[in-house]
N, C-alpha and C positions, 0 to 999 in steps of 0.2 A: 828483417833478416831473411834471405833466401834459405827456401826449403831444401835445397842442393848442399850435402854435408861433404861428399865428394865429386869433384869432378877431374877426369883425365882426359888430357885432347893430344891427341896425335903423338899418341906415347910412343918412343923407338929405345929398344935395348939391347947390345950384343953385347956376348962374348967372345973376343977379338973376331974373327971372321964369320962369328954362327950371331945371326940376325935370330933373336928369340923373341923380339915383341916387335911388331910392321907398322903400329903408325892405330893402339888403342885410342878409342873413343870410350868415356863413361860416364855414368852418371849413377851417383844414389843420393834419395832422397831423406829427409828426417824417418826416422820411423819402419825405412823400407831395409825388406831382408832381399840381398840380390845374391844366389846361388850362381859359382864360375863352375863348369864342367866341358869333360875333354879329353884327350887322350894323355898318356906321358909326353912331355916334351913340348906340349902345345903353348907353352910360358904363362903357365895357371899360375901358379906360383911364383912366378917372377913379377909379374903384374904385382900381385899381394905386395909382394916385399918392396916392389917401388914407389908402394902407395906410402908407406913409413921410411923410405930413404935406407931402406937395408941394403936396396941397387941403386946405385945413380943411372938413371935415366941417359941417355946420348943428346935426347930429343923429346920436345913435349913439354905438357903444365901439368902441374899437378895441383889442386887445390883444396883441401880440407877445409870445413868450415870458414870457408872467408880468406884464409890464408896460402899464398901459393908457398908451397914448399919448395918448389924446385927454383925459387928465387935464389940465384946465387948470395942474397945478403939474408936469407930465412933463416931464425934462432928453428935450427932443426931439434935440437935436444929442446926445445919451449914447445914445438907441434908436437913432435912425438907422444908427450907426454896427454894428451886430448887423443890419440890413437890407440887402443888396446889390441894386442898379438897376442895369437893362440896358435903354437906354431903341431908339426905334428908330435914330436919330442917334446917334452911338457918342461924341459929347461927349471926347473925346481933344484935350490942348493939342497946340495944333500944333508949337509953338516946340520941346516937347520930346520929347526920345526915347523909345520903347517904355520903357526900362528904367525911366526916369525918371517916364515917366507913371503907371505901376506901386509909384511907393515916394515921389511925392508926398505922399497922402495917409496910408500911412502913418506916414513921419516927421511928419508937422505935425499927425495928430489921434490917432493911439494913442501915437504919441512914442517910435517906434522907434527904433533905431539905424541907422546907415548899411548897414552890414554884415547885419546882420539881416532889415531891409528887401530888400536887395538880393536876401538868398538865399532870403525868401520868393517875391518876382516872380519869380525864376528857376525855383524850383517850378510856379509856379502858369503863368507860359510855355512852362514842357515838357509841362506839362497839356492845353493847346489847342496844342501841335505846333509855337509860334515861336519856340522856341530861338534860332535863327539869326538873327531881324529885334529884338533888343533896341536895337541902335545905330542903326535906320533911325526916321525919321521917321514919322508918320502917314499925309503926304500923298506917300509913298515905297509905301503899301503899298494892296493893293485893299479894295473896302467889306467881303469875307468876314473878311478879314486882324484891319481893324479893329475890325470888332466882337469879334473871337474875342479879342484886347487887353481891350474894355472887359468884356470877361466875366472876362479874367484879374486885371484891376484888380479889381473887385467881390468875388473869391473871395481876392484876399490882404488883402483887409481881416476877413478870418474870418467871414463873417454866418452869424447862424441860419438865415436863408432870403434866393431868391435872388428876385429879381422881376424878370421879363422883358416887356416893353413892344409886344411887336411885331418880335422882335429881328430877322426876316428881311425886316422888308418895304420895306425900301430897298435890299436886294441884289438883282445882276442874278441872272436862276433859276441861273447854275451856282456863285454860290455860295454858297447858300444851305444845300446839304447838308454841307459843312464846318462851318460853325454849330450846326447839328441834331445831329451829331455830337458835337459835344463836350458839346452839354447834353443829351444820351442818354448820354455817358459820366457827367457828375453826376447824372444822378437815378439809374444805376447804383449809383456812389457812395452812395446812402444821401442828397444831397442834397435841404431840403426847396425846393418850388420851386411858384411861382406864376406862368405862363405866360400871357398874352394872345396869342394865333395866330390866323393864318388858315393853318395847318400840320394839317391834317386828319388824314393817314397820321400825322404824328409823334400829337397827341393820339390818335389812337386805340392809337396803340402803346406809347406810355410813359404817358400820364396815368393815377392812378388813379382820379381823377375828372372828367368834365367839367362844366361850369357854361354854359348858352346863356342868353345875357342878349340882350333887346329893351326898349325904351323904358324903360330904369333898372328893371328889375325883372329877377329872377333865375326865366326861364320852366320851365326844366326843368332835373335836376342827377342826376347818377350817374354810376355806372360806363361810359365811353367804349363798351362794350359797347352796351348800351343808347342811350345820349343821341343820339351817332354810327349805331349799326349797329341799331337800333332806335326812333326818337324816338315817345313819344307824343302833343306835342303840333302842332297842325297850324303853327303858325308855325315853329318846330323844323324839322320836314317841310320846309317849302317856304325854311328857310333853305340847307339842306345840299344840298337837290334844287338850286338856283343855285350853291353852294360846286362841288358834286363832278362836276355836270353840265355839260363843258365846252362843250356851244352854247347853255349858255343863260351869261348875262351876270351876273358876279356884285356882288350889292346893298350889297357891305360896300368 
């Protein structure tokens, strides 16, 4: 089996007239965390969502573990399901409980059992530390809370990889490192994971590669070492000089 769990080749995406993604290239591997960074607009997010079929692509392949998704004859709701989304809204039903929210979707689309379900979420909530908040409500618990939920929902459905949308950027900043935590505990783990941030310290310290994208093109990509603590290119440059330098104002 190839170590390549995704791959995207000459991905194009618009919206009617507005060209958001030019023609991606990518690759992750088993195990690797690839951090996407960039300004607003730069189709960070769009990319994400093409990678699960939330956008249809124009143009391009896309292939998760083995399987091209963007095959017009691909059981999209059977790949999906091998894909975990972490979006930035933590998309949590309200009406029901932590625990429940958690073994929803596996009883109704892997076709679990009650019991089984159950002791999966239970796992995967002692995972991200909420043990104790299974019988509280959503709007019982804070935005750090909730997301570290929809992270736990995502991981008991078992994906090959995990996709994360932005997952801090509607927490207030304290808590935000709670979150970071626990997806510094999965790529520990061995988990594969494709990251959209504006989390600079976290990409440079866990990602093994990062990807800076501007106006739908992928301008520069490597090792966080580099990209981050090195950039060669001058837009690169004068992105991260506004990310990391905080009197100036930043453009994303």
């Amino acid at each position: 089996m190839s170590d390549v769990i995704v791959e995207v080749s000459g991905l194009h995406k618009a919206f009617g007239p507005l060209e958001v993604l030019k023609g991606i290239d990518l690759q992750v591997e088993r195990g690797q965390v690839v951090c996407i960074i960039g300004p607003s607009g730069s189709g960070k997010s769009t990319l994400l969502r093409c990678v699960n079929l939330l956008e249809e692509p124009q143009k391009g392949k896309i292939v998760v573990n083995g399987n091209e998704i963007t095959d017009e004859d691909v059981d999209i709701d059977g790949a999906r399901r091998k894909i975990g989304m972490v979006f930035q809204g933590f998309n949590l039903f309200a009406h029901l409980t932590v625990l429940d929210n958690l073994t929803v979707a596996q009883r109704k689309v892997l076709k679990r059992g009650k019991e089984e379900a159950q002791r999966i979420a239970r796992e995967n909530l002692e995972k991200v530390g909420l043990s104790e908040k299974e019988t509280s409500l959503p709007g019982q618990l804070s935005g750090g809370q909730q997301q570290r939920v929809a992270i736990a929902r995502a991981l008991s459905m078992n994906p090959d990889v995990m996709l994360f949308d932005e997952p801090t950027s509607a927490l207030d900043p304290e808590l935000v490192g709670d979150v970071l935590a626990v997806m510094r505990q999965l790529a520990e783990e061995g988990m594969t994971m494709l990251v959209v941030t504006h989390e600079m310290q976290f990409a440079r310290e866990v990602a093994d590669s990062v990807l800076f994208m501007d106006g739908g093109v992928v301008v520069e990509q490597g090792p966080p070492s580099q990209v981050i603590g090195d950039p060669q290119h001058d837009r690169t440059k004068s992105f991260l000089n506004r990310v990391l330098n905080p009197t100036h104002s930043i453009d994303d």
